[in-house]
C-alpha positions as CSV (number, residue, x, y, z in Angstrom):
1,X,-214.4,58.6,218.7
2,X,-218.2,59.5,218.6
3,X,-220.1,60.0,215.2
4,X,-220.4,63.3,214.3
5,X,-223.3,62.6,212.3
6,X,-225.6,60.5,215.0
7,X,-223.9,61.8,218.0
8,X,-224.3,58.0,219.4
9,X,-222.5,55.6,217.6
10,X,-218.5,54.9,218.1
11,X,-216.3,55.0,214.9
12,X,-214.9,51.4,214.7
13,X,-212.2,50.2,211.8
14,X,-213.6,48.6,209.0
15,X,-214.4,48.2,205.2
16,X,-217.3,49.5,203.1
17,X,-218.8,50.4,199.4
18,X,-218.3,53.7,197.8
19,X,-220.3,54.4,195.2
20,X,-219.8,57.4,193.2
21,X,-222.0,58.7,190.0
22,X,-221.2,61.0,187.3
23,X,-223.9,62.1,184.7
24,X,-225.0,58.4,183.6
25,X,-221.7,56.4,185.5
26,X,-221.4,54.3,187.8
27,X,-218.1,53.1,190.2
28,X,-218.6,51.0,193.2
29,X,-215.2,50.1,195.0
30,X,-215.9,47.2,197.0
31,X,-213.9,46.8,200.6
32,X,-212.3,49.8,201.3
33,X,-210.4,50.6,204.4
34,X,-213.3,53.3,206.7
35,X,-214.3,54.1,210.1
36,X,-217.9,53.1,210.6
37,X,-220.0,54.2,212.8
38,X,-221.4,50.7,214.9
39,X,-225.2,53.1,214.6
40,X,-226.1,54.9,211.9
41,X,-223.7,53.1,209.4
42,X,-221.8,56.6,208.4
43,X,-218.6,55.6,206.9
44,X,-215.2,57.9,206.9
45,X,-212.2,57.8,204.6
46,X,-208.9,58.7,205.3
47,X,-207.3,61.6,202.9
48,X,-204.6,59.2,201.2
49,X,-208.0,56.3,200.3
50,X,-210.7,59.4,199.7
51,X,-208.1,60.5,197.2
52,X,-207.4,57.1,195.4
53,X,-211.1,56.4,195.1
54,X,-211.6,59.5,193.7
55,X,-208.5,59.6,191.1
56,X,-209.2,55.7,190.0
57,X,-212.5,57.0,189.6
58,X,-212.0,59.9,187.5
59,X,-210.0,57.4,185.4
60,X,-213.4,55.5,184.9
61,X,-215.4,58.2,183.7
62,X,-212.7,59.8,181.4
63,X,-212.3,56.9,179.8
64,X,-216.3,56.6,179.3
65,X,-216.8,53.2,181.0
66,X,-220.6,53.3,182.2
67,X,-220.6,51.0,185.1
68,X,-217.3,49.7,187.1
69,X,-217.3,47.6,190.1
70,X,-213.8,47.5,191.8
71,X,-212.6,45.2,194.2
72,X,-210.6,48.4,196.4
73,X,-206.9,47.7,196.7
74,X,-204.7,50.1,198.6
75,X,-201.2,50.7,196.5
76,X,-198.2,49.7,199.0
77,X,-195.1,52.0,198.5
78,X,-192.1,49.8,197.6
């Protein structure tokens, strides 16, 4: 698969940092599951990890924490 956003690069399996910033937060997750683009660097999550991050985030800011850094682990169903 091409990168939509450089047009060049070819979207390869891999693991990256999200960052993500509310009003004076801060979350990083550290080694999460992506496609990256091998050129520009562009990163893509998959719906079920784009949706973790962002709920385990949420749980950072309502709970007022102002800077988290999160190893990423993916829950397994049992």
């Amino acid at each position: 698969m091409k990168c939509p956003i450089c047009k060049f690069g070819k979207m390869n399996e891999g693991f990256t940092q999200v960052v993500l910033t509310r009003s004076n937060a801060t979350v990083i997750f550290r080694n999460v599951p992506a496609k990256i683009c091998d050129d520009c660097g562009e990163y893509y999550l998959d719906e079920q990890t784009a949706q973790d991050v962002y709920s385990r985030a949420d749980n950072c800011f309502i709970s007022g924490q102002e800077v988290a850094i999160i190893e990423y682990k993916q829950l397994i169903p049992a």
